[in-house]
C-alpha positions in Angstrom: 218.7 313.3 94.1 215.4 315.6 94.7 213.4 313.9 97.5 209.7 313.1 96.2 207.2 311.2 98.8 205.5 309.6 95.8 208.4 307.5 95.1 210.5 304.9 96.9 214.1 306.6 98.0 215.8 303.7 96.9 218.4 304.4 93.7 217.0 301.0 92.1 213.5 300.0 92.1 212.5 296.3 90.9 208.8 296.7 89.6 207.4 293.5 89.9 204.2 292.0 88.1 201.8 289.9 89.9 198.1 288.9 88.8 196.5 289.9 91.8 198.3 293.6 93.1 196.2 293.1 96.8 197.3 289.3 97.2 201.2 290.1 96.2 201.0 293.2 98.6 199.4 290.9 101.7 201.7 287.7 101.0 205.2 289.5 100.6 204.4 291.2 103.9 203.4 288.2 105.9 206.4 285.8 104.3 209.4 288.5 103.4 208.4 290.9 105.8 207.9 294.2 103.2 205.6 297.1 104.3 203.4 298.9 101.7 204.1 302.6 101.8 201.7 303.7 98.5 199.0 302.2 96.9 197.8 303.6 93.6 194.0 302.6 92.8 193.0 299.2 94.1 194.8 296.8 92.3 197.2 298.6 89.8 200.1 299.6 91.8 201.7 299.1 95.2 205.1 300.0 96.9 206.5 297.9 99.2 209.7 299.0 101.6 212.0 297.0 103.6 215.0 298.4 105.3 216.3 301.4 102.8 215.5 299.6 99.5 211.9 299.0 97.4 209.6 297.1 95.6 206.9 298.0 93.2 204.3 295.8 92.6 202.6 296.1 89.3 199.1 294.5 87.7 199.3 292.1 84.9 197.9 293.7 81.8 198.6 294.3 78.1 202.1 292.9 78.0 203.5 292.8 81.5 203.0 289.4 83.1 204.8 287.7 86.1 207.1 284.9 84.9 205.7 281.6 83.7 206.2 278.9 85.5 209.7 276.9 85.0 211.2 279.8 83.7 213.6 282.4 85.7 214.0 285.7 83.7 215.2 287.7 87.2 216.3 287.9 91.1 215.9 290.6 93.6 218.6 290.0 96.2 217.3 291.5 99.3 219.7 291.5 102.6 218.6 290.4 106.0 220.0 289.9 109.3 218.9 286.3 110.1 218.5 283.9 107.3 217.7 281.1 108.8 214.3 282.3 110.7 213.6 284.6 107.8 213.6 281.6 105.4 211.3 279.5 108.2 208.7 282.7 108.5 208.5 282.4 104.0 208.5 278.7 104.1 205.1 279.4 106.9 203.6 281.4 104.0 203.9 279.3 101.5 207.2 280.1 99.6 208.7 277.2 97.6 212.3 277.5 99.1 215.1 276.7 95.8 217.6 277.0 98.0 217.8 276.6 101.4 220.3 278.5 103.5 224.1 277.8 102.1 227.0 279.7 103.7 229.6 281.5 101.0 233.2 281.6 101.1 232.2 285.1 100.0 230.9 285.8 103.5 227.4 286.1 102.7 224.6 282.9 104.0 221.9 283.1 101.4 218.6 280.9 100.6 216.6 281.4 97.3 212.8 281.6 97.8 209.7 282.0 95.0 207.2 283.8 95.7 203.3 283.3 94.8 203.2 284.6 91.7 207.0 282.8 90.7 209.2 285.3 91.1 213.2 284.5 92.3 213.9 285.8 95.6 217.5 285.8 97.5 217.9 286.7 100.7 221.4 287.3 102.0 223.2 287.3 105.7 226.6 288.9 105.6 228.7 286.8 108.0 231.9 288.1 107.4 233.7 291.3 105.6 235.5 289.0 102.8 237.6 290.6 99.9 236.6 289.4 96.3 240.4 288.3 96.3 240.0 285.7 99.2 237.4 283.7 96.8 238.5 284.2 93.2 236.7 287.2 92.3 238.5 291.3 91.6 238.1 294.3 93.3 237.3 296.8 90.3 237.8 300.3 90.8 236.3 303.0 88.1 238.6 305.3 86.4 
């Protein structure tokens, strides 16, 4: 892949709508811990790192809208290296937590956050390196 500094890196990008670009950009800083990297006008557009993967944050207008309350239509998982205290530093800020931390017999420790604007957030801590075998799931491998 050609390297462009006008885009995120990352191979999947989540775009994101909020009502208020400046506000999303500010809160998922200060209670997920993402750092803007590209802001396009004032409030249109914003991309947001955090470790090697990205966020865009788009304005609501025409037909994209952020979800409507009671209703789930999507999850970004992102991965983190302490659950626990990242969940405390969202709950500070405001996120409704819908699942606080829960270890997996997949290895992982995850708690589900939503954010300002209701969008599904989980955050995941690998605690162990667990095949898909050891908890009911397959290992697929492409032809």
């Amino acid at each position: 892949m050609k390297p462009n500094r006008s885009i995120p890196a990352s191979t999947v990008i989540p775009v994101l709508i909020y009502p208020d670009v400046r506000a999303a950009v500010a809160w998922l800083g200060a209670a997920f811990g993402f750092v803007e990297r590209v802001r396009i006008g004032e409030d249109h557009r914003a991309q947001l790192g955090f470790g090697d993967g990205a966020v865009i944050v788009g304005d609501a207008s025409k037909d994209r809208r952020p979800p409507r309350p009671g209703e789930v239509t999507h999850s970004v998982m992102v991965r983190v290296d302490e659950v626990r205290a990242h969940c405390e530093q969202a709950r500070r800020h405001g996120a409704r937590i819908v699942m606080e931390p829960t270890d997996f017999e997949y290895g992982e420790r995850q708690y589900a956050a939503e954010d300002l604007a209701g969008h599904r957030w989980t955050f995941s801590e690998t605690l162990a390196d667990v095949a898909p075998e050891e908890w009911g799931g397959t290992s697929v491998t492409p032809d």
